[in-house]
C-alpha positions in Angstrom: -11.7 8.6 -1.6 -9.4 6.8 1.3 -11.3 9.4 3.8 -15.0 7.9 2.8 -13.8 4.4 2.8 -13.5 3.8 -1.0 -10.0 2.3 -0.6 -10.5 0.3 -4.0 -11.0 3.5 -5.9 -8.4 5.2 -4.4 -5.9 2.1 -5.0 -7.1 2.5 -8.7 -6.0 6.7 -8.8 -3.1 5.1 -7.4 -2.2 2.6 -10.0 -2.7 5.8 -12.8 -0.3 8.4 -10.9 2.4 5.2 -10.3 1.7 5.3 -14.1 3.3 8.5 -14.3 5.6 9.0 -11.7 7.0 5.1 -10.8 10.1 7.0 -9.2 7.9 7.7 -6.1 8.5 5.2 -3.0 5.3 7.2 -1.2 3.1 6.2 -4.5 3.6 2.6 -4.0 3.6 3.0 -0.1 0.0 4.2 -0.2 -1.4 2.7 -3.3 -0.4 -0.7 -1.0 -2.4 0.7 1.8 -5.4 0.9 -0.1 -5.2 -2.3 -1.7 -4.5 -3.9 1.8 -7.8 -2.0 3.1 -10.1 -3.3 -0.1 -8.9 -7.0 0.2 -6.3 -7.3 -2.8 -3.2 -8.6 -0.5 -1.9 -9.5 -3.4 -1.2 -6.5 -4.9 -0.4 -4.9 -1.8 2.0 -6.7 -0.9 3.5 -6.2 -4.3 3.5 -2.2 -4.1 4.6 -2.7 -1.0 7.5 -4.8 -1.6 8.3 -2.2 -4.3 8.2 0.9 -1.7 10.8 -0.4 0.9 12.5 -1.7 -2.8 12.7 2.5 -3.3 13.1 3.1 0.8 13.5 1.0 3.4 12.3 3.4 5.8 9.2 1.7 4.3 9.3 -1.6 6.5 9.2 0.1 9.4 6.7 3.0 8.8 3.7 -0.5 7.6 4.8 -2.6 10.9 2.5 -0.1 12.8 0.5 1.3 10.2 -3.1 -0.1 10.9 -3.9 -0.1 6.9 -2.0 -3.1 6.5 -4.0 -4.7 9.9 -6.6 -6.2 7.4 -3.2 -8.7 6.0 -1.3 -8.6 8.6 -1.6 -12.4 9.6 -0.7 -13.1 5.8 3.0 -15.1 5.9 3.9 -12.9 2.7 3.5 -9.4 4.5 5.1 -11.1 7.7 7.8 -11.8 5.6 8.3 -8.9 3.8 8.1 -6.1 7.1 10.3 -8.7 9.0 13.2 -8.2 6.7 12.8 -11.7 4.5 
């Protein structure tokens, strides 16, 4: 889905396996890249928040990631990969 562009979709099978397995810091990593790439800041900053929660090698790994380019002049993703 993420590889044809349906980031939604794929945010959504996301959301189901973070169902199962919420232990996973890579689950909410990448189920905040899709939602970043499908418009729903919001949420993504949420998983995202959560990831670096679970491993802060997180922050750095979505300063440069161009998923989150889509939200990256939103304050609450500055924020968040800045450290605050």
């Amino acid at each position: 889905m993420y590889d044809r562009g349906r980031y939604g979709e794929a945010a959504d099978v996301g959301l189901e396996l973070l169902a199962a397995r919420p232990d996973q810091p890579y689950l909410y990593y990448n189920v905040a890249c899709c939602e970043s790439l499908s418009g729903r800041t919001a949420g993504a900053v949420e998983h995202l928040h959560r990831a670096i929660e679970m491993w802060e090698g997180c922050r750095e790994l979505a300063k440069n990631d161009s998923d989150f380019d889509p939200m990256r002049a939103d304050p609450s993703f500055a924020a968040l990969v800045a450290g605050g």
